[in-house]
DOVO-125310 format. One record per residue (C-alpha): x, y, z; residue in one letter. Coordinates in steps of 0.25 Angstrom, whole numbers, plus 5000, padded with zeros to 4 digits. Example, Ala and Ser with C-alpha at 12.3 -4.5 7.8 and 13.67 -1.06 7.14 Angstrom:
residues 2
5049; 4982; 5031; a
5055; 4996; 5029; s
//
This chain:
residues 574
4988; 5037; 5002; x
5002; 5040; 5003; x
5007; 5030; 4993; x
4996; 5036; 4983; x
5001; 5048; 4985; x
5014; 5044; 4984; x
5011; 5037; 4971; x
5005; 5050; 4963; x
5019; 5059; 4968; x
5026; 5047; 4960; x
5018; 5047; 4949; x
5019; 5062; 4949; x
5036; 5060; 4950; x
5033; 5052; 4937; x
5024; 5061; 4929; x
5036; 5072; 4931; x
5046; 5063; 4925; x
5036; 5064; 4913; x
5034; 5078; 4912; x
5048; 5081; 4911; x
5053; 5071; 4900; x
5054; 5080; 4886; x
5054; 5071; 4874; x
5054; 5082; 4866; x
5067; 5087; 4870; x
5070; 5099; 4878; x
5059; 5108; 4868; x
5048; 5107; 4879; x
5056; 5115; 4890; x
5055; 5103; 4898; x
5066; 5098; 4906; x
5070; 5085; 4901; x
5073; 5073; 4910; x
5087; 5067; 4910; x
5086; 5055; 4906; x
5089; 5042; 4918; x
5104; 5039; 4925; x
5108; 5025; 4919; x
5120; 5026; 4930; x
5116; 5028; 4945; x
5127; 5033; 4955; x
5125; 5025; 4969; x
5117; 5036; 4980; x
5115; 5035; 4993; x
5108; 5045; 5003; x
5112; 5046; 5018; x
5101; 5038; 5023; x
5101; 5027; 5012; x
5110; 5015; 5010; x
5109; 5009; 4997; x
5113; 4996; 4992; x
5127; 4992; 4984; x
5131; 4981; 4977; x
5137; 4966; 4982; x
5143; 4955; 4977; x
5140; 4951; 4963; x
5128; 4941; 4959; x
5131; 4927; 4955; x
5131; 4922; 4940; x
5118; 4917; 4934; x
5119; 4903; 4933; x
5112; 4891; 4926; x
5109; 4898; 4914; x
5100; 4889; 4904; x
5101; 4895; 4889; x
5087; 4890; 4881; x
5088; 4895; 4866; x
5077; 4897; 4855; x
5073; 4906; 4845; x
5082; 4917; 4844; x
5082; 4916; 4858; x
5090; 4911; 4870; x
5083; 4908; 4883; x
5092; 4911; 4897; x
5091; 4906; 4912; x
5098; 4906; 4922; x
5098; 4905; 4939; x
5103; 4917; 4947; x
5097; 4926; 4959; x
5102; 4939; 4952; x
5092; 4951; 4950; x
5096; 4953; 4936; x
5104; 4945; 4925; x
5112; 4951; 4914; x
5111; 4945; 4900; x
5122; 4946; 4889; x
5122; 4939; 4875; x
5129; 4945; 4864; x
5131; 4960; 4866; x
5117; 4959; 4872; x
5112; 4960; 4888; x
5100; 4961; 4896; x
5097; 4961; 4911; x
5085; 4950; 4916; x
5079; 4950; 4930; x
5076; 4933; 4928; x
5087; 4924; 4927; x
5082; 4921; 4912; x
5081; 4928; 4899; x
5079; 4925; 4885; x
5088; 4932; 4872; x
5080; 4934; 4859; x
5084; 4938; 4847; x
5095; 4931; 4845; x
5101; 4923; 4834; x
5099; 4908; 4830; x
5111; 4899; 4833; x
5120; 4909; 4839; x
5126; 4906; 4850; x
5124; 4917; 4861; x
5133; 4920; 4873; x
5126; 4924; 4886; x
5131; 4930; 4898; x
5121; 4931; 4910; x
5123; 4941; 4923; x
5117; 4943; 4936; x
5117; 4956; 4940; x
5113; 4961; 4955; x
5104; 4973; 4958; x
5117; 4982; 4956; x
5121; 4978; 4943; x
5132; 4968; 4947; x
5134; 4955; 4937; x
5139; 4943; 4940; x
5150; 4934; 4931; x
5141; 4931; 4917; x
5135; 4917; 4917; x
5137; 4914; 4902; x
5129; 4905; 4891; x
5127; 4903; 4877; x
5117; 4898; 4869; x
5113; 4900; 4854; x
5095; 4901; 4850; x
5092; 4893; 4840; x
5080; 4893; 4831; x
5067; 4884; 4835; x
5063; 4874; 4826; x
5052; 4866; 4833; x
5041; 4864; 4825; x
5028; 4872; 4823; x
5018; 4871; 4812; x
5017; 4886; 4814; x
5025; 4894; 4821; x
5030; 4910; 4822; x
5043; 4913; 4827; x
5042; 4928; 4824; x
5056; 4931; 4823; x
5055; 4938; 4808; x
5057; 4954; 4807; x
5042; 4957; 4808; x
5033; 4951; 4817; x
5023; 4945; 4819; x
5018; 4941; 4803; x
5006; 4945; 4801; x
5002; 4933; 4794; x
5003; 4924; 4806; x
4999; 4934; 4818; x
4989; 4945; 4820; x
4992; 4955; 4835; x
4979; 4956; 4842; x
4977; 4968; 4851; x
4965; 4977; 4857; x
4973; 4989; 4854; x
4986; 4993; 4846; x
4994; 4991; 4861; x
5001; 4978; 4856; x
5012; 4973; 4844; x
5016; 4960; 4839; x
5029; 4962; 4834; x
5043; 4958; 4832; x
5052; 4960; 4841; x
5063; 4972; 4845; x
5076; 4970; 4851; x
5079; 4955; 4855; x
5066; 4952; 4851; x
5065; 4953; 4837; x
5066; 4938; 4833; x
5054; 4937; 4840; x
5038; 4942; 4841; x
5035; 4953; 4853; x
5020; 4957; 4856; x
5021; 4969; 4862; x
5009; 4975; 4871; x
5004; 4987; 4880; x
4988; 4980; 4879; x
4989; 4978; 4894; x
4981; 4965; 4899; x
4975; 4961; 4886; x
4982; 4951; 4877; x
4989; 4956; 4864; x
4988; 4943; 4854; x
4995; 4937; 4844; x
4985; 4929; 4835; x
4991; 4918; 4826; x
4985; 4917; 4812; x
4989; 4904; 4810; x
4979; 4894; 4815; x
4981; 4886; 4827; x
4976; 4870; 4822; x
4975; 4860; 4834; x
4982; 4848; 4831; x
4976; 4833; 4837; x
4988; 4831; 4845; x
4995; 4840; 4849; x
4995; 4856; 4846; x
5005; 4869; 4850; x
5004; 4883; 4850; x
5019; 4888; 4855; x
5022; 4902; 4859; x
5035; 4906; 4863; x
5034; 4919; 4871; x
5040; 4927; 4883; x
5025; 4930; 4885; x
5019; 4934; 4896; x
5030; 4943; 4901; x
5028; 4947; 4917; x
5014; 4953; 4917; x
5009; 4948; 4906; x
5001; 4935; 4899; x
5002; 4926; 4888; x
4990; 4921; 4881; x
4991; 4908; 4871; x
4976; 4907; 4863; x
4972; 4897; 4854; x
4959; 4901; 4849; x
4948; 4893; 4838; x
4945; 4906; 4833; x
4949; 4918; 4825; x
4952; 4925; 4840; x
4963; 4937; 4840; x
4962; 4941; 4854; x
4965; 4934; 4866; x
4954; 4940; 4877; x
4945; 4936; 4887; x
4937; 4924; 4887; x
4946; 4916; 4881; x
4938; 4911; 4868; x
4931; 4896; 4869; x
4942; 4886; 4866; x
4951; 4895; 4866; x
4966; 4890; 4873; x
4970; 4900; 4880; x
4984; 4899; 4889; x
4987; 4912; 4897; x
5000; 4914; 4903; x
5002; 4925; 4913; x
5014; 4931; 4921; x
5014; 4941; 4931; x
5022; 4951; 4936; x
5030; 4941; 4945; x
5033; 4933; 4932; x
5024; 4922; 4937; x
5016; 4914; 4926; x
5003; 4907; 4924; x
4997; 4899; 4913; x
4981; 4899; 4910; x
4975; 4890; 4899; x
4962; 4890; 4894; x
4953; 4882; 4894; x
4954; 4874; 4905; x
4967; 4875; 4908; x
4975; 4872; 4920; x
4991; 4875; 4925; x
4999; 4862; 4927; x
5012; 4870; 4931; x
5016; 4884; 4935; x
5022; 4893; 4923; x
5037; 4893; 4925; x
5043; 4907; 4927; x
5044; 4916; 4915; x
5059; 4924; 4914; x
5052; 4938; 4906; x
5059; 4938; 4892; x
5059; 4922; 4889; x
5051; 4916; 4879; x
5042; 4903; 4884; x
5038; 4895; 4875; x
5020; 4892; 4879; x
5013; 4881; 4870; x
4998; 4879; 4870; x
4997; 4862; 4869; x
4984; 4856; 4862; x
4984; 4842; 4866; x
4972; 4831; 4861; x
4970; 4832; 4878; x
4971; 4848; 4879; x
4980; 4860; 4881; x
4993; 4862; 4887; x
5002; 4877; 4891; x
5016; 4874; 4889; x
5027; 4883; 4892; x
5041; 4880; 4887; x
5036; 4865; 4889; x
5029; 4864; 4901; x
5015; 4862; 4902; x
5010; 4873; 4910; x
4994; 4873; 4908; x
4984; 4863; 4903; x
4968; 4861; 4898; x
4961; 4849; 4894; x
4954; 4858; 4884; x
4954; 4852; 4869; x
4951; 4862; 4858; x
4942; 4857; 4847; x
4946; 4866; 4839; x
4956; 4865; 4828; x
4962; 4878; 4826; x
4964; 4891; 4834; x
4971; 4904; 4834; x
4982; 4907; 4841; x
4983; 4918; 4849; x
4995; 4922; 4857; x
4994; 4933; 4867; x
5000; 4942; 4879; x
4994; 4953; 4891; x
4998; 4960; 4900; x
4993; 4958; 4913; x
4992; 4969; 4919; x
4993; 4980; 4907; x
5007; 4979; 4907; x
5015; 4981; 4891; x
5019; 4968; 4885; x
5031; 4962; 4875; x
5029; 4947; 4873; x
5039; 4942; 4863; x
5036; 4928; 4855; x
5046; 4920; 4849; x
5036; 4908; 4842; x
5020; 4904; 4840; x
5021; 4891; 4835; x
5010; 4879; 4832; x
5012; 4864; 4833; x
4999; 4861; 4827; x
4994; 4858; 4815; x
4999; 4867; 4804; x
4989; 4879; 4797; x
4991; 4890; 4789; x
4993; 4904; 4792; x
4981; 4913; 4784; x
4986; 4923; 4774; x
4983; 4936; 4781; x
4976; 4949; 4775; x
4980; 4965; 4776; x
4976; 4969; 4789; x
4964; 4980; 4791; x
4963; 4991; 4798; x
4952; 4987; 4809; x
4942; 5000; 4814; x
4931; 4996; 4826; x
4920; 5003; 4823; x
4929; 5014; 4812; x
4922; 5023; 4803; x
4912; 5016; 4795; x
4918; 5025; 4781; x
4932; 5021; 4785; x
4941; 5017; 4771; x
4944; 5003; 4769; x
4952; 4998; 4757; x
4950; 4982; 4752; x
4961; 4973; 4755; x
4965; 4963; 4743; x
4966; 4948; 4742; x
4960; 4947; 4757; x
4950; 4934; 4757; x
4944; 4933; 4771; x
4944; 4943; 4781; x
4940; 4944; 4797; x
4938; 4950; 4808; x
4943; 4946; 4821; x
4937; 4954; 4833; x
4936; 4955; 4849; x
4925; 4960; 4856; x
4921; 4963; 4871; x
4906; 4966; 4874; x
4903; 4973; 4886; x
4889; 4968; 4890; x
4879; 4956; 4887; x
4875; 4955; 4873; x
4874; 4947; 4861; x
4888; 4945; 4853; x
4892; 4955; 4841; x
4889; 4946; 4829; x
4893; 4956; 4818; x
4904; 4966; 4815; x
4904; 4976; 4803; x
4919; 4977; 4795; x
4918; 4988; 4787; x
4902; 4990; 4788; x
4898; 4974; 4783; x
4893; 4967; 4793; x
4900; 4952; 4796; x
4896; 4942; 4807; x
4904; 4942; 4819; x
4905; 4930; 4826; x
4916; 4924; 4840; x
4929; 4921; 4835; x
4927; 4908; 4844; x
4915; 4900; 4844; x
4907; 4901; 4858; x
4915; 4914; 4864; x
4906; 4921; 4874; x
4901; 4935; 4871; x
4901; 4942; 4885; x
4903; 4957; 4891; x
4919; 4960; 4893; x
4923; 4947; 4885; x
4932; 4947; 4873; x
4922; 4940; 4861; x
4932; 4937; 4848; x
4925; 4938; 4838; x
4928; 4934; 4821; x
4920; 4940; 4808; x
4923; 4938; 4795; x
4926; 4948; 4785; x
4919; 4952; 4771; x
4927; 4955; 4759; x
4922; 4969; 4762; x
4929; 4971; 4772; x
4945; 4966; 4768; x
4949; 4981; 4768; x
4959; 4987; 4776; x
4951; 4994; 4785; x
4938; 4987; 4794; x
4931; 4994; 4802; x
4924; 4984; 4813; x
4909; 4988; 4819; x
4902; 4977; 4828; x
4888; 4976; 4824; x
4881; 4978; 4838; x
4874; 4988; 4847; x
4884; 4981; 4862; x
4895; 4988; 4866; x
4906; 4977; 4861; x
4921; 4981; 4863; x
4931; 4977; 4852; x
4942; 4974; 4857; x
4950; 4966; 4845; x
4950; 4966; 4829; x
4958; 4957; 4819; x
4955; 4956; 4806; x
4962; 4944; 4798; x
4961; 4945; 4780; x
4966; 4935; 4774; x
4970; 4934; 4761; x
4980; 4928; 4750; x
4991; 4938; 4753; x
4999; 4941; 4766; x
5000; 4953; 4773; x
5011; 4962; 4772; x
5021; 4962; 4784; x
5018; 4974; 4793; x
5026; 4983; 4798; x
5037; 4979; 4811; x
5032; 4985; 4824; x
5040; 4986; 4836; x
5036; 4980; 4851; x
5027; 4990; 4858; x
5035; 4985; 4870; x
5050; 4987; 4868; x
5059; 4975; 4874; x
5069; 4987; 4882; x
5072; 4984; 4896; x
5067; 4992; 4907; x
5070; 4995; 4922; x
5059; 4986; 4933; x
5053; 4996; 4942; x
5061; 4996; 4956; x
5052; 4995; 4967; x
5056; 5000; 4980; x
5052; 4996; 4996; x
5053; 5001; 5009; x
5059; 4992; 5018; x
5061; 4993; 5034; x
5075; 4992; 5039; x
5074; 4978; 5038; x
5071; 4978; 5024; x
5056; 4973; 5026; x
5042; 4976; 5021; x
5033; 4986; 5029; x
5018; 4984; 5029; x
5013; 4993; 5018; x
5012; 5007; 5019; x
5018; 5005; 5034; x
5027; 5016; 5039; x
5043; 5013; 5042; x
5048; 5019; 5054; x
5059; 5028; 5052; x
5075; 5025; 5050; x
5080; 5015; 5040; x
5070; 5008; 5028; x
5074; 4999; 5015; x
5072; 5003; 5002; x
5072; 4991; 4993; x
5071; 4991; 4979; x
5069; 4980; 4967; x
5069; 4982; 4952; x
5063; 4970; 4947; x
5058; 4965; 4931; x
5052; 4954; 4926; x
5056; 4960; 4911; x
5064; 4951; 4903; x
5076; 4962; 4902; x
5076; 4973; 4912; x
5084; 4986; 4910; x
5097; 4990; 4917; x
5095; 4995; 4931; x
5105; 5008; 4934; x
5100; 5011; 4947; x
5091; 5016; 4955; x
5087; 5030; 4964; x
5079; 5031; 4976; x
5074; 5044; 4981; x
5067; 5047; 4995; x
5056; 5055; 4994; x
5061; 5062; 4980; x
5075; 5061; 4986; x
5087; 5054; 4980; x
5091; 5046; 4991; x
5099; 5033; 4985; x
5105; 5028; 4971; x
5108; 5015; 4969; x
5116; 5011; 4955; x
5115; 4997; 4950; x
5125; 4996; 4939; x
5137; 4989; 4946; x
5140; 4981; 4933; x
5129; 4985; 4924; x
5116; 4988; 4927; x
5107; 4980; 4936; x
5092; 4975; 4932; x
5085; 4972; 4947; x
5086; 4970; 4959; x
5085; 4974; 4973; x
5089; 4984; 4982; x
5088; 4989; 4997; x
5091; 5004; 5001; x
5093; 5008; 5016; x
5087; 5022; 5018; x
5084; 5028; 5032; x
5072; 5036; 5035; x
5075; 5041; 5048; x
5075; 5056; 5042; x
5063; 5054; 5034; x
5050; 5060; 5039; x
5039; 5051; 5043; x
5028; 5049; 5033; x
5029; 5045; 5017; x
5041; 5042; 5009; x
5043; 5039; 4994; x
5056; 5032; 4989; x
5058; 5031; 4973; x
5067; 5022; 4967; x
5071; 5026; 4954; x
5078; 5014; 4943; x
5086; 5020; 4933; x
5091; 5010; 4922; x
5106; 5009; 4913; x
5099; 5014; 4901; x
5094; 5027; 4899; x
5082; 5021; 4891; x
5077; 5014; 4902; x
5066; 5022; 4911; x
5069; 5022; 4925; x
5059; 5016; 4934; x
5054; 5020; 4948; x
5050; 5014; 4962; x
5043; 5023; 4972; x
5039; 5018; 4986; x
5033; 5027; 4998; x
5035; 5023; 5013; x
5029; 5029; 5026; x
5039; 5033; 5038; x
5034; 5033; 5052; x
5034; 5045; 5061; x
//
């Protein structure tokens, strides 16, 4: 009860913070709140003792430069928190000893200096490298290394997602020579579909996707599908090849491959930011995973099949928001050609029946790709209308199971009548049946227009980890949870922690005691830390017995960073 309560005062704490901010400027009579310290002085209360700084860490060494595409790959061994990174007039600070540059040029060469940097902001002497990206010329029979101005092209890739909470775009910052897909869906995947078929060869046949998919919480899904299939839900479709790789909030992988798979070697750690290059292998004895050349996971399953879509996709795990950059979808199969693409409609589920719809010219096929849930036993919907004409529907994969809370993809083909840009979509059936996904694909002699650049919806700009504090005894031990500590002298430790794959500066931090300022501690002895950890001396003897609260409060080096807070209650004995 006491942590409960505790819990709604800070969530109270939080909502005046948001009260007070004035975006509007000072018209509103509203006091307007001060933007955040990016400088900390060192503080200290009577009964606290607070950390300082030591001796310096020690130079990274080993580093192991790997270059690519516009891209230079970085690791090294060291015990550090955090690393600073400088090439160029550039910098970041890591929490892994590893990192990857992007956006840089072709054969030039870059200098690199790499840091350790302790949990006060010390640095070590640089460990320095160079190494110069250089373009990849492996061969493909297709391949897409999205590093043009606009991204992705609309000839080759359609974004599938249930709602507008997702983008396919190229990308900002360090980012722009390559593809970022963007997400706040939550747990359900956001795919990128391929309209380039996928032919199986006789030998031996590769689709290659280089990715820094999934990040920490997150999965990637790799589909190869022998259907017109846009989504990538639950049950996975029959002969579908399905690999899965999730990580979770520890950074710890696992590969799942379907059908029939199993894992023949654990996924090797992920450092957050780094591309991985994964391959689905089609052998004449089956199906291999393959990450950066190892075989990870393997099926005896052969498709008889010869071509498929190819759907790449990634979700969160636990509703968390999403930035996955691709540098390259290739094939090592046999070539095909890329379908000339249509307009795009406008697509209404059940719109107004009178709604305007204006023909589109030089369009020679049309349809209409869709995804339905139904929610109790029934027969399957065989027929849609498009704008009022009845078409049959039928599954996008042959033998796909039609049952309650299962994702059914489903394909109709369009009449001439209804190439206009405006299809409004009506399931012919009396079941309640959810739609959960539309796709139209026109084809057509001449190519569609460029659309218009977008922007991520998730930005690339650093941000602070969450500190997270914990009461200690005077020996600097765990209690048994929710167990009171006798009076006279505890431990405060603090971590600040990310598994991001750049983390902003950290200033400092404030603790407060019960809403009073009791300690500061500053962290910028040579530049700003990034992580670390930190144990705080307080005594208590004057304290009344019952509950507490400390809050620790993280401020960053730049005012554009949001600070973060930790709060954790403990009980006093009489």
């Amino acid at each position: 009860m006491k942590r409960a309560a505790f819990v709604v005062v800070g969530l109270a704490l939080v909502a005046g913070v948001i009260v007070l901010r004035d975006p509007g400027g000072s018209d509103s009579g509203l006091p307007t709140v001060p933007p955040p310290p990016t400088k900390l002085k060192a503080y200290a209360a009577e009964q606290v003792l607070a950390p300082s700084p030591h001796g310096r860490p020690a130079t990274p060494a080993n580093i192991v430069a790997r270059t690519g595409h516009h891209k230079i790959q970085l690791n090294w061994t060291g015990d550090a928190p955090a690393y600073e990174v400088r090439w160029g007039d550039r910098s970041r600070l890591v929490t892994r000893p590893g990192t990857q540059l992007n956006g840089l040029e072709n054969e030039r060469e870059q200098q690199i200096e790499i840091r350790a940097v302790d949990s006060f902001g010390q640095r070590s002497q640089p460990a320095r490298t160079k190494a110069t990206p250089r373009a990849d010329n492996a061969p493909y029979t297709f391949a897409d290394r999205f590093d043009g101005s606009d991204e992705p092209d609309p000839q080759r890739w359609r974004l599938a997602k249930r709602t507008d909470c997702a983008r396919a775009t190229s990308g900002d910052g360090d980012d722009h020579d390559r593809l970022v897909i963007s997400s706040s869906c939550g747990t359900r995947a956001v795919t990128l579909r391929s309209r380039t078929p996928f032919v199986r060869g006789d030998d031996e046949s590769r689709l290659v996707v280089e990715t820094d998919a999934p990040g920490t919480g997150g999965k990637l899904l790799l589909d190869l599908v022998p259907g017109p299939v846009s989504v990538q839900g639950e049950p996975v479709p029959p002969n579908t090849i399905r690999a899965t790789i999730s990580t979770d909030v520890a950074g710890n992988s696992i590969v799942e491959l379907v059908p029939d798979g199993t894992a023949v070697k654990p996924v090797p750690a992920a450092l957050p930011g780094v591309t991985v290059r994964w391959e689905i292998v089609l052998t004449s004895s089956g199906v291999q995973v393959v990450r950066d050349g190892d075989v990870l996971a393997t099926s005896p399953f052969v498709p008889q099949w010869r071509e498929a879509t190819a759907l790449v996709g990634v979700a969160a795990l636990a509703g968390d928001r999403i930035r996955a950059g691709i540098d390259l979808i290739g094939y090592r199969t046999p070539k095909a050609d890329t379908p000339l693409t249509g307009p795009t409609p406008h697509v209404r589920v059940d719109g107004p029946a009178n709604a305007s719809a204006d023909p589109l010219p030089d369009v020679t096929a049309g349809q209409l790709r869709i995804a339905l849930i139904p929610s109790r036993e029934s027969e399957p919907v065989t027929a849609v209308k498009v704008n009022g004409i009845q078409v049959p529907l039928r599954p996008a994969v042959e033998g796909t199971p039609w049952k309650p809370g299962a994702e059914y993809p489903a394909v109709a083909d369009l009449p001439e009548e209804a190439f206009t840009d405006n299809l409004n979509v009506q399931l012919v059936t009396q079941e309640r049946v959810q739609i959960t996904h539309t796709d139209v694909e026109l084809t057509g002699p001449k190519s569609v227009t460029r659309r218009q650049a977008e922007t991520p919806l998730v930005d690339a700009r650093p941000a602070l980890a969450d500190p997270v504090p914990e009461v200690l005894d005077a020996g600097g031990q765990p209690i048994e949870n929710g167990a009171a500590f006798t009076r006279g002298r505890v431990v405060l430790e603090v971590r600040v922690n990310a598994l991001d794959a750049a983390v902003a500066g950290l200033a400092g931090f404030e603790i407060r005691l019960d809403g009073t300022h009791i300690a500061t501690v500053p962290t910028t002895a040579d530049g700003p830390a990034a992580a670390g950890r930190w144990r705080i001396s307080l005594t208590t003897t004057d304290l009344s017995p019952g509950a507490h609260a400390i809050e620790v409060k993280a401020f960053s080096t730049d005012s554009g960073v949001h600070p973060e807070t930790g709060y954790v209650p403990f009980l006093l004995k009489p």
